[in-house]
Backbone atoms as SQL, in Angstrom:
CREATE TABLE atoms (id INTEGER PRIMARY KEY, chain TEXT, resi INTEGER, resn TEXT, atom TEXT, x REAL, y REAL, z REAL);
INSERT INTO atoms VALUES
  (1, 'A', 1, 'UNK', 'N', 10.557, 12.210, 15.512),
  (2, 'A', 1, 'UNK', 'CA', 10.607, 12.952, 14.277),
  (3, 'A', 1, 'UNK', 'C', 9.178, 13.258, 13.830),
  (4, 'A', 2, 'UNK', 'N', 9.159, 14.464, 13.342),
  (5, 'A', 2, 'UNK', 'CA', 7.678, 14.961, 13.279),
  (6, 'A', 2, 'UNK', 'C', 7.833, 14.576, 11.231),
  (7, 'A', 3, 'UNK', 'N', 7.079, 14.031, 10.921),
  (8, 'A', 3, 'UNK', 'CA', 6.658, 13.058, 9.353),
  (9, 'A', 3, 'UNK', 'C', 5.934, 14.353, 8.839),
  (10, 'A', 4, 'UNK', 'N', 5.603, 15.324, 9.336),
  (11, 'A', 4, 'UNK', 'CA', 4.677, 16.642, 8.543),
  (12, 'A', 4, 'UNK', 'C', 5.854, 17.214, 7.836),
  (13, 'A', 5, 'UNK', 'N', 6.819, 17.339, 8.884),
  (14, 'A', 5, 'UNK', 'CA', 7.905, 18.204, 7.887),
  (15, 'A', 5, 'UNK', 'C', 8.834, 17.388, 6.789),
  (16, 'A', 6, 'UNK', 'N', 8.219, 16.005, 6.362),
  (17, 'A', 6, 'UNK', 'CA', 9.366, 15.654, 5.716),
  (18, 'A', 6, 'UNK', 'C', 8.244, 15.148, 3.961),
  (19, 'A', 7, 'UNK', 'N', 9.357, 15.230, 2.793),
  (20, 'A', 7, 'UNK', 'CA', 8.927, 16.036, 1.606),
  (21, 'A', 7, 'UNK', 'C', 8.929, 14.518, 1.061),
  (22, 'A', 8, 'UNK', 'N', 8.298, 13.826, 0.243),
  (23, 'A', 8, 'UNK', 'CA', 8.691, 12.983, -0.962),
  (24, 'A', 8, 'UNK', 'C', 9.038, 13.076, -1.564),
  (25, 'A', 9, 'UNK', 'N', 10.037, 11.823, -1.917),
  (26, 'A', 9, 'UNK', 'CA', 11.358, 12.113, -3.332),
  (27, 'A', 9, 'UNK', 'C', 10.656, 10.970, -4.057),
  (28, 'A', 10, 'UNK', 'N', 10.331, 10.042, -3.600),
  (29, 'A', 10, 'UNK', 'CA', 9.748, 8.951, -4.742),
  (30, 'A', 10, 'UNK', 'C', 8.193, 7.967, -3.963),
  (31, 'A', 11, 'UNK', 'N', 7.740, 7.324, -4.746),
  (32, 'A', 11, 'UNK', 'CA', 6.743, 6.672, -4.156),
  (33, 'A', 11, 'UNK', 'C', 6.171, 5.371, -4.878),
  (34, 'A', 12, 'UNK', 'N', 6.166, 5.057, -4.122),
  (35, 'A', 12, 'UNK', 'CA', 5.872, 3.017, -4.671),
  (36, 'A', 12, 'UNK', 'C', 4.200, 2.669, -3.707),
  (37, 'A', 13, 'UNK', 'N', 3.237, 2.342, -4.734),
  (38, 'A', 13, 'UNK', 'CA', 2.479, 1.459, -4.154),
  (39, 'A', 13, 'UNK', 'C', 2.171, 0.413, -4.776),
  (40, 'A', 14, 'UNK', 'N', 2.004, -0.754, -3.607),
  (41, 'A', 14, 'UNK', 'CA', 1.378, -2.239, -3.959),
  (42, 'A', 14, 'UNK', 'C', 0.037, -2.124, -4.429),
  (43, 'A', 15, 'UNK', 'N', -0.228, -3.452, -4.902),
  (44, 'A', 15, 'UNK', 'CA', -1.802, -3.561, -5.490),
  (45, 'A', 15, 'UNK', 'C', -2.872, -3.701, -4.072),
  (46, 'A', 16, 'UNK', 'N', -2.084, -3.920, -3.021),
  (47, 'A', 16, 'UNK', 'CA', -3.098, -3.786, -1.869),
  (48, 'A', 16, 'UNK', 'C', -3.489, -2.639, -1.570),
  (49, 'A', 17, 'UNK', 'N', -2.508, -1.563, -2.384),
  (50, 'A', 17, 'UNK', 'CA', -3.416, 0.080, -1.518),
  (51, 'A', 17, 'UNK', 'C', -1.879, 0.163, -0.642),
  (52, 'A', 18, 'UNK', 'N', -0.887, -0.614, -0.319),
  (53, 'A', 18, 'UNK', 'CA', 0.157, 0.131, 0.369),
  (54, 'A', 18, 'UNK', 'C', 0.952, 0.570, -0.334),
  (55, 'A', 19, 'UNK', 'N', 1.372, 1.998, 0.512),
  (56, 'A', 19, 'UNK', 'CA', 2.126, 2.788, -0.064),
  (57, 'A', 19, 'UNK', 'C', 3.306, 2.794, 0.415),
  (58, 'A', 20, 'UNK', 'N', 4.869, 3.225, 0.132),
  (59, 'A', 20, 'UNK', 'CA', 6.016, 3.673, 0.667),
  (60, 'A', 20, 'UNK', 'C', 6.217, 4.700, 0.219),
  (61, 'A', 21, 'UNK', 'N', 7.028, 5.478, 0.900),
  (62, 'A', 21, 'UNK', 'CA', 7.500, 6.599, 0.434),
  (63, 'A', 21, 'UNK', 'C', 8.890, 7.223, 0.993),
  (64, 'A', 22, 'UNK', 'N', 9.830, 7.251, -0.425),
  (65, 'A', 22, 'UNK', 'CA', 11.155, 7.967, 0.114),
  (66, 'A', 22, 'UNK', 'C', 11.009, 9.582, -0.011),
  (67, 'A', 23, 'UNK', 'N', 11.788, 9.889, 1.209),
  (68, 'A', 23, 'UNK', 'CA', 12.103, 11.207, 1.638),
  (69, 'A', 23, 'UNK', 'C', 12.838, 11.986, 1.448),
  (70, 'A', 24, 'UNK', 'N', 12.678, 13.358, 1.464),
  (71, 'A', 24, 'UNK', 'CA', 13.990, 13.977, 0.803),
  (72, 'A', 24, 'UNK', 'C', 15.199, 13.875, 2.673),
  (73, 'A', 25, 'UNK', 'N', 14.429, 13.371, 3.570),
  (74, 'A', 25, 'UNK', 'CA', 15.570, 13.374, 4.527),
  (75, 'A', 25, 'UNK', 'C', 16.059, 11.557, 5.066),
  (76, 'A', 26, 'UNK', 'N', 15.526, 11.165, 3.168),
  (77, 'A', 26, 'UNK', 'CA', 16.118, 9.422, 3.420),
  (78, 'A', 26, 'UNK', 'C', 15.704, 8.424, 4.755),
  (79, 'A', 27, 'UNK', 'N', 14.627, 8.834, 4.532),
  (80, 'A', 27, 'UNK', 'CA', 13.435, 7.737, 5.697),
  (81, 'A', 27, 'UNK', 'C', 12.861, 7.099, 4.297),
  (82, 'A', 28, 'UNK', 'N', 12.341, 5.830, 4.775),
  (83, 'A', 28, 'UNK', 'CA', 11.006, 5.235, 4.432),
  (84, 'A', 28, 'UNK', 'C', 10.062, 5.370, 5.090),
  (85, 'A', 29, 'UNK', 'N', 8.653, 5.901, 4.403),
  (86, 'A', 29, 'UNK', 'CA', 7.182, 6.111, 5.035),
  (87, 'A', 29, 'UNK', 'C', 6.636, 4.862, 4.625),
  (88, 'A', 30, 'UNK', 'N', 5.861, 4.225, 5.548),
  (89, 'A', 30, 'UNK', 'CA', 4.986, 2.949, 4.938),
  (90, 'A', 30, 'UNK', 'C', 3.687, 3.190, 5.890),
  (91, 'A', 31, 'UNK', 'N', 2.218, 3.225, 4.652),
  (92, 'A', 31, 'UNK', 'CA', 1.418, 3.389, 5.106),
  (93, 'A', 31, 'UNK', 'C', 0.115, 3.371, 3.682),
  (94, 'A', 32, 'UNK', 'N', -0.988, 3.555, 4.105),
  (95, 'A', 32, 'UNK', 'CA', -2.094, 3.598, 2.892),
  (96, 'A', 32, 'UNK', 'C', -2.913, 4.676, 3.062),
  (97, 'A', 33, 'UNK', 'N', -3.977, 5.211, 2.133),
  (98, 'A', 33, 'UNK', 'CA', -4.652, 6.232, 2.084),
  (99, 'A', 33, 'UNK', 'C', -5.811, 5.885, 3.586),
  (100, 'A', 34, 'UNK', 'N', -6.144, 4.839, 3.673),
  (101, 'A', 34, 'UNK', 'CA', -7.169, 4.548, 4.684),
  (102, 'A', 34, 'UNK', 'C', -6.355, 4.433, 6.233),
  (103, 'A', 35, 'UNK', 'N', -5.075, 4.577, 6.462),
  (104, 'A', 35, 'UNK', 'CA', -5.078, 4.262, 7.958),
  (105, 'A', 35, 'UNK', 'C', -3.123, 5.241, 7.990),
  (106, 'A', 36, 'UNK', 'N', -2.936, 5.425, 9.403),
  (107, 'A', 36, 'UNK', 'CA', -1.911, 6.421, 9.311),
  (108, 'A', 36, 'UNK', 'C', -0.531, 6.017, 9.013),
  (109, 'A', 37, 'UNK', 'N', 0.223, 6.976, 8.440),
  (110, 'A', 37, 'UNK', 'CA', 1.784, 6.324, 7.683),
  (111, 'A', 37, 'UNK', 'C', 2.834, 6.828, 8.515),
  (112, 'A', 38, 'UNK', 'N', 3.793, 5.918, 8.699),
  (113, 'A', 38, 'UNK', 'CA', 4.629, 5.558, 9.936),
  (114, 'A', 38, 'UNK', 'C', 5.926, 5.535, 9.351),
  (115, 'A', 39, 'UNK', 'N', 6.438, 6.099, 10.169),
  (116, 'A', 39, 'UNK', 'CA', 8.237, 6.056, 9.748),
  (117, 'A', 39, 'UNK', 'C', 8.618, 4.567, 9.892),
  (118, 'A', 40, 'UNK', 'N', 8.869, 4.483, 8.720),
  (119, 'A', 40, 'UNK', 'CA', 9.311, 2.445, 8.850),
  (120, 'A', 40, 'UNK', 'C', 11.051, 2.718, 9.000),
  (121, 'A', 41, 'UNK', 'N', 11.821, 3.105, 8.203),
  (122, 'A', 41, 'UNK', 'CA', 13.269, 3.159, 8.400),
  (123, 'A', 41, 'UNK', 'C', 14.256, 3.940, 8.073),
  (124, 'A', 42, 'UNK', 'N', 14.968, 4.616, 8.382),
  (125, 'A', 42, 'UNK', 'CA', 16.023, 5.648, 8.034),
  (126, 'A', 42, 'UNK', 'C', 17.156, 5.299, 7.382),
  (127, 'A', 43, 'UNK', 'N', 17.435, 5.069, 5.813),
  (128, 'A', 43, 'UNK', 'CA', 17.795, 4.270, 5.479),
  (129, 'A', 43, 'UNK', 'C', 19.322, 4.376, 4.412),
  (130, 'A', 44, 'UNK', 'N', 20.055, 5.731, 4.077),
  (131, 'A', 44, 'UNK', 'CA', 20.695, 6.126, 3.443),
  (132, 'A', 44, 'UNK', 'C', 21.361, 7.264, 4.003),
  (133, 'A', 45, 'UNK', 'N', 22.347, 7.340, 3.710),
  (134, 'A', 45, 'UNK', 'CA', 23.589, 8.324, 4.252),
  (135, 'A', 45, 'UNK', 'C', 23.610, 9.249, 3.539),
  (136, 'A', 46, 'UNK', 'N', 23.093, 9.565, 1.835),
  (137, 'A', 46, 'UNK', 'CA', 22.462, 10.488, 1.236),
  (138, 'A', 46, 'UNK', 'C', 21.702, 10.111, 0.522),
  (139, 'A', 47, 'UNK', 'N', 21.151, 11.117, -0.808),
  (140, 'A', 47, 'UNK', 'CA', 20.319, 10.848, -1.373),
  (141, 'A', 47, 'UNK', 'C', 19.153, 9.812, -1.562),
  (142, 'A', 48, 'UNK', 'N', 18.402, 9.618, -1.402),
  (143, 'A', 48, 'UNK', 'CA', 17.363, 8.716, -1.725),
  (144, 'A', 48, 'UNK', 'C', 16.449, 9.398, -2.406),
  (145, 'A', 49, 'UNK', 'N', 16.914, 8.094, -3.547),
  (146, 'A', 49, 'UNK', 'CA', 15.926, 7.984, -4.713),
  (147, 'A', 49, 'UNK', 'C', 15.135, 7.764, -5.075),
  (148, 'A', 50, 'UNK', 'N', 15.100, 6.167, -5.252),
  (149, 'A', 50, 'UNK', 'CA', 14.242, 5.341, -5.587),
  (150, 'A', 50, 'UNK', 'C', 13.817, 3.959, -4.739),
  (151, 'A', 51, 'UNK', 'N', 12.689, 3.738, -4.705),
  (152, 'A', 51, 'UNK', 'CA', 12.015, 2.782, -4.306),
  (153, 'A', 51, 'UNK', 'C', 11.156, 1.952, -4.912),
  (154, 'A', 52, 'UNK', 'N', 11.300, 0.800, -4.933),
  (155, 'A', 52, 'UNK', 'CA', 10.265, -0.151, -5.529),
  (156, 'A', 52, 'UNK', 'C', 9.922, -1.439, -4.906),
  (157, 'A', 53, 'UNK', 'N', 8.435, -1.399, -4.989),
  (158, 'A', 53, 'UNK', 'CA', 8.131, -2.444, -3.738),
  (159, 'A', 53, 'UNK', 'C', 7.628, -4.050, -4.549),
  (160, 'A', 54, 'UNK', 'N', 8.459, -4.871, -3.788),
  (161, 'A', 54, 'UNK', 'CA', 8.202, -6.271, -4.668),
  (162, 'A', 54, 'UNK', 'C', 6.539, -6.773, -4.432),
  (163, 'A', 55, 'UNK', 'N', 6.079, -7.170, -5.902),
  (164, 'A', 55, 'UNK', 'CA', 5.001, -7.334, -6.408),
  (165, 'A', 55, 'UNK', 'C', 3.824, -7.835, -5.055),
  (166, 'A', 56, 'UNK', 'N', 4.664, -8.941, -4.539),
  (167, 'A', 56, 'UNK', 'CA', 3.543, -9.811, -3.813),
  (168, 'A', 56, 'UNK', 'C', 4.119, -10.456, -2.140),
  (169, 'A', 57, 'UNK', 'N', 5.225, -9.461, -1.923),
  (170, 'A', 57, 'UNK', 'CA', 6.142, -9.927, -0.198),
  (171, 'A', 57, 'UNK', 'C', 6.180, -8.003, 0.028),
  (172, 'A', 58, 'UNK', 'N', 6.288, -8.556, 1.082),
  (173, 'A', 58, 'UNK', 'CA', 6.548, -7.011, 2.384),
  (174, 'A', 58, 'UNK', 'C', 7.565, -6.124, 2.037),
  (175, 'A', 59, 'UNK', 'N', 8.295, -6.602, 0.615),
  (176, 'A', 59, 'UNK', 'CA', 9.890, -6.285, 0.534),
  (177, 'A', 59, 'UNK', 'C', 9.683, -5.201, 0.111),
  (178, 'A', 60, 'UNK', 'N', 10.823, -4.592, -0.574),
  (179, 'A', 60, 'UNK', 'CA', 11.271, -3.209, -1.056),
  (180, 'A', 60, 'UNK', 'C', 12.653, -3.037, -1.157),
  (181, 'A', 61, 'UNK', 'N', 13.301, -2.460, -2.532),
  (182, 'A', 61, 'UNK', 'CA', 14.426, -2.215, -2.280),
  (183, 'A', 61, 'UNK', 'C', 14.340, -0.355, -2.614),
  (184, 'A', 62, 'UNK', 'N', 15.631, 0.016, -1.883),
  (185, 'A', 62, 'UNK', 'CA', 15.567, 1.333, -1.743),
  (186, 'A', 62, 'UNK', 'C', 17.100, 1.805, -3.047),
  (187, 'A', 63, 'UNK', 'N', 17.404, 2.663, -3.230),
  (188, 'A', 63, 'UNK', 'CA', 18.743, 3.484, -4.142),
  (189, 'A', 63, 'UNK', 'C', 19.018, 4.740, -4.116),
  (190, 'A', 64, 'UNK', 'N', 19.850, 5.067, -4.008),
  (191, 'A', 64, 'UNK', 'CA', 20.004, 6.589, -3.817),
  (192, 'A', 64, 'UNK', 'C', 21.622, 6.940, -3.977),
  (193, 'A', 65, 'UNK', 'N', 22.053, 8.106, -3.765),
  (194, 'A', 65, 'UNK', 'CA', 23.373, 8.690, -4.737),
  (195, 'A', 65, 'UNK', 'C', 24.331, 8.247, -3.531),
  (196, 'A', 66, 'UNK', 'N', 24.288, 7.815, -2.419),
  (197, 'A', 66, 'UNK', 'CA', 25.436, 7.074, -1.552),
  (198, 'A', 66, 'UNK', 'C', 25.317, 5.907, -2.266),
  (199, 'A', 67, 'UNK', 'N', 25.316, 6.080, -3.459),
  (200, 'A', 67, 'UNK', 'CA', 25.654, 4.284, -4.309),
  (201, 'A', 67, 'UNK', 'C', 25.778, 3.240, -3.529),
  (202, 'A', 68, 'UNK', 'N', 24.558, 2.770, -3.033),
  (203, 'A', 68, 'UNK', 'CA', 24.406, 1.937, -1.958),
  (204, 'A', 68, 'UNK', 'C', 22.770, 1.660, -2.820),
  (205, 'A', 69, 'UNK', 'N', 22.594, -0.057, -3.299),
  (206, 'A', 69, 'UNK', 'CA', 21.241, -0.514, -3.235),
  (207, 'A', 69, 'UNK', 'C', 21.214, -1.379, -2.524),
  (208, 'A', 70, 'UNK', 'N', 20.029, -1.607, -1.702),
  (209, 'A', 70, 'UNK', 'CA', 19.654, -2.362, -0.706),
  (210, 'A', 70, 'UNK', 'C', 18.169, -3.053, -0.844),
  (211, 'A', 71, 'UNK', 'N', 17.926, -4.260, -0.361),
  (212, 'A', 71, 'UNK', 'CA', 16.645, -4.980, 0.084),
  (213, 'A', 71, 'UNK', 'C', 16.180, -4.707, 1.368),
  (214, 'A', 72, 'UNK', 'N', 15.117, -4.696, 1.721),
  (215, 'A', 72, 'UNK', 'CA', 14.142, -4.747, 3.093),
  (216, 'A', 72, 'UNK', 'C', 12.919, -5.725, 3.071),
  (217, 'A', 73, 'UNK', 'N', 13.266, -5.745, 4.350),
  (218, 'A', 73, 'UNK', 'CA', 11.923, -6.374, 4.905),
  (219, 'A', 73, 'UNK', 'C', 11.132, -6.065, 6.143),
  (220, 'A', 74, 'UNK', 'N', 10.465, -4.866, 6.006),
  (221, 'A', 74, 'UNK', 'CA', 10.221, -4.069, 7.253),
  (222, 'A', 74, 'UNK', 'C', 11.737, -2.905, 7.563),
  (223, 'A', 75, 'UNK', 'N', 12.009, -3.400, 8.715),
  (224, 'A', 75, 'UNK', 'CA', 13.327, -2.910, 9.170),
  (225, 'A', 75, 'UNK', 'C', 14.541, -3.418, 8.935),
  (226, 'A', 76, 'UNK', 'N', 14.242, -4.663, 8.574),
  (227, 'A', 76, 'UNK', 'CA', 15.585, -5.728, 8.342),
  (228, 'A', 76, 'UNK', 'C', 16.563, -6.045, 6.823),
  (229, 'A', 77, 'UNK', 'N', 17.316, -5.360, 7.014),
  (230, 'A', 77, 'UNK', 'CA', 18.464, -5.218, 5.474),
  (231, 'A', 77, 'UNK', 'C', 18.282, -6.687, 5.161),
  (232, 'A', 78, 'UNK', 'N', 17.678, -7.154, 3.975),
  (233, 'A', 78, 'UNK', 'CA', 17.913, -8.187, 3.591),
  (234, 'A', 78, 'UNK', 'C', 19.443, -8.895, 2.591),
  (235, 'A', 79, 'UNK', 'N', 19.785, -7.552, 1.756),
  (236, 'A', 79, 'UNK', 'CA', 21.269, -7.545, 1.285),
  (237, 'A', 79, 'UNK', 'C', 21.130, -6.075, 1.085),
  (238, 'A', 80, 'UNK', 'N', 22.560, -5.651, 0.962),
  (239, 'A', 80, 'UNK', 'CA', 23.114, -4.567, 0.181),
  (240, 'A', 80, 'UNK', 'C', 24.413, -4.780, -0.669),
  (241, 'A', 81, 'UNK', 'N', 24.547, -3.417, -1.544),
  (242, 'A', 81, 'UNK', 'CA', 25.293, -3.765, -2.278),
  (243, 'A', 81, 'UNK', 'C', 25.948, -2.214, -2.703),
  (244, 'A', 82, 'UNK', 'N', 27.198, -2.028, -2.738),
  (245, 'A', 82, 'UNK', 'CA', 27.506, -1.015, -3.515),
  (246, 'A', 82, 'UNK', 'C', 27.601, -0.904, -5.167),
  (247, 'A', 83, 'UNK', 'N', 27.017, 0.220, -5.866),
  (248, 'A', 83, 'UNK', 'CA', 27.332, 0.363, -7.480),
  (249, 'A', 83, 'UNK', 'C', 28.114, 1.190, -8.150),
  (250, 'A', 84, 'UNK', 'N', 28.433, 1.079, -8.566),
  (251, 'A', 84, 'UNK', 'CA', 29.535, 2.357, -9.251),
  (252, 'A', 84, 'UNK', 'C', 29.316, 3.914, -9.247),
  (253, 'A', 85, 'UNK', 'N', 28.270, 3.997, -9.871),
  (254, 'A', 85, 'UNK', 'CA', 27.438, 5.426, -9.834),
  (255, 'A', 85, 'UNK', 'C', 26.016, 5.707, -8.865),
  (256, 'A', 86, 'UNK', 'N', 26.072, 6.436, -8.699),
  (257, 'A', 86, 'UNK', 'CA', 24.702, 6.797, -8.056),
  (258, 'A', 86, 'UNK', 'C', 23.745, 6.626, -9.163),
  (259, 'A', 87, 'UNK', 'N', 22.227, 5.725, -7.916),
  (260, 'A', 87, 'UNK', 'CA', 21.007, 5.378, -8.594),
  (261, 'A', 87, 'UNK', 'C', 20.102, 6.864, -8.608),
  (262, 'A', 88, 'UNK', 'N', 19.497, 6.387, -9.612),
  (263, 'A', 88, 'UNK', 'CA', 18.294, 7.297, -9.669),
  (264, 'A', 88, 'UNK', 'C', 16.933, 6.696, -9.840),
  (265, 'A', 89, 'UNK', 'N', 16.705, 5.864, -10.388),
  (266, 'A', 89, 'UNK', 'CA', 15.150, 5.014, -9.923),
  (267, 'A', 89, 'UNK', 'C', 15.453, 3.101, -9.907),
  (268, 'A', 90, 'UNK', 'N', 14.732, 2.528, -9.683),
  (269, 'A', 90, 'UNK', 'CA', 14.452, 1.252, -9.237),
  (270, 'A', 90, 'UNK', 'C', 12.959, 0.634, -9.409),
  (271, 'A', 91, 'UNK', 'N', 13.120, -0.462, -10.405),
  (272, 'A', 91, 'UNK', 'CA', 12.003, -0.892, -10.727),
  (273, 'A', 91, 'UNK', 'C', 11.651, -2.596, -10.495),
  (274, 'A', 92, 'UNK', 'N', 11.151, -3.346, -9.967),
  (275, 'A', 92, 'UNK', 'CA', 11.200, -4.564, -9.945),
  (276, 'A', 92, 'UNK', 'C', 10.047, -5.294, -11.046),
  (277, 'A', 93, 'UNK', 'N', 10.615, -6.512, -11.906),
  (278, 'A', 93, 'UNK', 'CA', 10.358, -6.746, -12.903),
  (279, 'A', 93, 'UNK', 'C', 9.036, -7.186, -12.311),
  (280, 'A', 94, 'UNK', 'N', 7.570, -7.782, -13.303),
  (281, 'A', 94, 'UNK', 'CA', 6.814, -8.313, -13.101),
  (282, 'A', 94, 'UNK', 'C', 6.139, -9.778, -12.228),
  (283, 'A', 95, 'UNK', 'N', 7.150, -10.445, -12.635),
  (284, 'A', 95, 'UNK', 'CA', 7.612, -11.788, -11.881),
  (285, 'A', 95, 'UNK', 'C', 8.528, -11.590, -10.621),
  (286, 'A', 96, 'UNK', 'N', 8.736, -10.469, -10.622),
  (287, 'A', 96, 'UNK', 'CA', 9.980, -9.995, -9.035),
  (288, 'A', 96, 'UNK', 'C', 10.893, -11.141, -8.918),
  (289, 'A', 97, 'UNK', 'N', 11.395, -11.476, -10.264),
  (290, 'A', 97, 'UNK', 'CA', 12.699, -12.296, -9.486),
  (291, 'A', 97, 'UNK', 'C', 14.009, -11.371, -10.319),
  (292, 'A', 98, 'UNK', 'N', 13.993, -10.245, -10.680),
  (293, 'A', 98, 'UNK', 'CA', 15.184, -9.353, -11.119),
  (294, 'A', 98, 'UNK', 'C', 14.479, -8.169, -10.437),
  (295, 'A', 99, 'UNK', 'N', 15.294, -6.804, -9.946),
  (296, 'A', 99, 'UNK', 'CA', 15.348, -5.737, -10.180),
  (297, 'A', 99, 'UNK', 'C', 16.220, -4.900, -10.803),
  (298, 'A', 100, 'UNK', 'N', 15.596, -4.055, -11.423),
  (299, 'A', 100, 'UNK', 'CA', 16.659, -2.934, -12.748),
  (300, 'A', 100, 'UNK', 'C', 16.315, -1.412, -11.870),
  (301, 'A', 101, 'UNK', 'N', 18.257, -1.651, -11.889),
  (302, 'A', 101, 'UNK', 'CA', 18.375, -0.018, -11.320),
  (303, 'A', 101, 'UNK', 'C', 19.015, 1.004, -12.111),
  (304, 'A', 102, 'UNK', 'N', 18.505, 1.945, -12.585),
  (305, 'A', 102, 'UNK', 'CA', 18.981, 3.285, -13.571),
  (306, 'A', 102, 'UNK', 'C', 19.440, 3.423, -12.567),
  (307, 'A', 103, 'UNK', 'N', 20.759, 4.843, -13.054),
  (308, 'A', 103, 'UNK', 'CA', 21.987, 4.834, -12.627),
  (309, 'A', 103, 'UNK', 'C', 22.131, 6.690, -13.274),
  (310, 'A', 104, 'UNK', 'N', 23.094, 7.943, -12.900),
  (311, 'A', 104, 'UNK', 'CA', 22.841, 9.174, -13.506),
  (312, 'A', 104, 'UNK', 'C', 23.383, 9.170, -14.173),
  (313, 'A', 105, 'UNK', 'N', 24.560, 8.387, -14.848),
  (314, 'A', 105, 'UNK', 'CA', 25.039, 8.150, -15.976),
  (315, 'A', 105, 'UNK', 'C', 24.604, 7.425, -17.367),
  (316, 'A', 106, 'UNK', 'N', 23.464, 6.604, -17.154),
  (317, 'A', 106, 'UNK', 'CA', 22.211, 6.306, -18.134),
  (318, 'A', 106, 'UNK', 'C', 22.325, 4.880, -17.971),
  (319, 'A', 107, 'UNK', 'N', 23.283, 4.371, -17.188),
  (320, 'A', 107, 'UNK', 'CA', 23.234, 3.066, -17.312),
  (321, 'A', 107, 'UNK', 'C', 22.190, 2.268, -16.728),
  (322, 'A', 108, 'UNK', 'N', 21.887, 1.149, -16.690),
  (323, 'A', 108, 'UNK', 'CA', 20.770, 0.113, -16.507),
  (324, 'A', 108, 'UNK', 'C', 21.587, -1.119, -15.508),
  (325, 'A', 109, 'UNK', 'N', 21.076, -1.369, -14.582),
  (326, 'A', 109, 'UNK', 'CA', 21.777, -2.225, -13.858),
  (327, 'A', 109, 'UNK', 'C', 20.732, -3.421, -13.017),
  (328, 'A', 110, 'UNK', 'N', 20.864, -4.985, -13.456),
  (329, 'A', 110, 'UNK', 'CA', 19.979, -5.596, -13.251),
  (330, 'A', 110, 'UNK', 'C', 20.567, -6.184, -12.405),
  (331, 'A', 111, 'UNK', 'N', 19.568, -7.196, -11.124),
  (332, 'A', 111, 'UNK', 'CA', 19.949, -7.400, -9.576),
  (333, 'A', 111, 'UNK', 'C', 19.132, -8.612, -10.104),
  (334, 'A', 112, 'UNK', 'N', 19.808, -9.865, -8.973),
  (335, 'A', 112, 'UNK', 'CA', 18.352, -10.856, -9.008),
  (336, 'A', 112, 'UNK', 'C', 18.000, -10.324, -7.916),
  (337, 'A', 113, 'UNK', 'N', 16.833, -10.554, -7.732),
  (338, 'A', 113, 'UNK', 'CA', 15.731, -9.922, -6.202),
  (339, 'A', 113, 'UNK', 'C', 16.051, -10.655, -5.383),
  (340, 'A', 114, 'UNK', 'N', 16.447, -11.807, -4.960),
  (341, 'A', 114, 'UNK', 'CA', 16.607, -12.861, -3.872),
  (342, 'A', 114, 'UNK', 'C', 17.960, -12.822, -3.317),
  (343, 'A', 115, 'UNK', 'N', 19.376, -12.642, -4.214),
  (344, 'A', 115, 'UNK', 'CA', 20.186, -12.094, -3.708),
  (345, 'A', 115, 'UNK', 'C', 20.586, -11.275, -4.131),
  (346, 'A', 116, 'UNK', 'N', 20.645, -10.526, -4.346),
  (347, 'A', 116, 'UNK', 'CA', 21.621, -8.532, -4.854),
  (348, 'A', 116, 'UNK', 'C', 22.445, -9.102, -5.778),
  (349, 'A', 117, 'UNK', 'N', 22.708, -10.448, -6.970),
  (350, 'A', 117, 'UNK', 'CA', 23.661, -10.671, -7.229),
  (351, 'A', 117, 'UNK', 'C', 23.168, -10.331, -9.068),
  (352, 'A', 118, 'UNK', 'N', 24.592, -9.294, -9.325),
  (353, 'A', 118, 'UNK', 'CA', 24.540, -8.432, -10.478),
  (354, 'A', 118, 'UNK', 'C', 24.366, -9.769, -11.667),
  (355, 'A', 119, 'UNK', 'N', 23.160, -9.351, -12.655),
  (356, 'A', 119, 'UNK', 'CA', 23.062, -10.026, -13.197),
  (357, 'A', 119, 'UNK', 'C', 22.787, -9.388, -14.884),
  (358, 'A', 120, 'UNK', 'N', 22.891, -8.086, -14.864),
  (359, 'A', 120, 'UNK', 'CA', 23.340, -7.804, -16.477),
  (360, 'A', 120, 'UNK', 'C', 23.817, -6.437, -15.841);
């Protein structure tokens, strides 16, 4: 797959300078301004939304309108989970032990980070 032709839908960077980036053709890009960015994983059956990369581990969870949120670690699904509505962004709290996923219906939907398990 040639990475020139593919567009950003969202983008998450760590405090190290790494970046991810979701696609409008639902890949993850992982890479930094100083060295080249690599198709890390193909990761949604549609839409991809949102991405947010945990504070201080390799992780990341991804969301998108196949109402499907998921954890990673590199390549490796750490959990998933189906939600009612399709996500639209994903934010992981400061301490990274919750993530809060908006939703297109306005709702707010909180995850613990360690297991996908709905917690408001």
């Amino acid at each position: 797959m040639n990475i020139s032709k593919l567009f950003s839908r969202s983008l998450a960077q760590k405090h190290d300078g790494h970046l991810y980036m979701g696609t409008t053709l639902n890949c993850i890009l992982e890479g930094s301004l100083q060295r080249k960015i690599n198709l890390l994983v193909w990761c949604h059956s549609k839409k991809l939304y949102a991405v947010a990369v945990h504070p201080d581990d390799m992780a990341f969870v991804t969301a998108g309108h196949d109402r499907v949120v998921a954890k990673w670690r590199k390549q490796k699904v750490l959990w998933k989970l189906s939600i009612q509505t399709e996500a639209v962004c994903a934010s992981y709290h400061p301490s990274s032990a919750t993530v809060a996923i908006g939703t297109i219906d306005g709702h707010a939907i909180i995850l613990n980070a360690e297991s996908g398990a709905h917690i408001w």
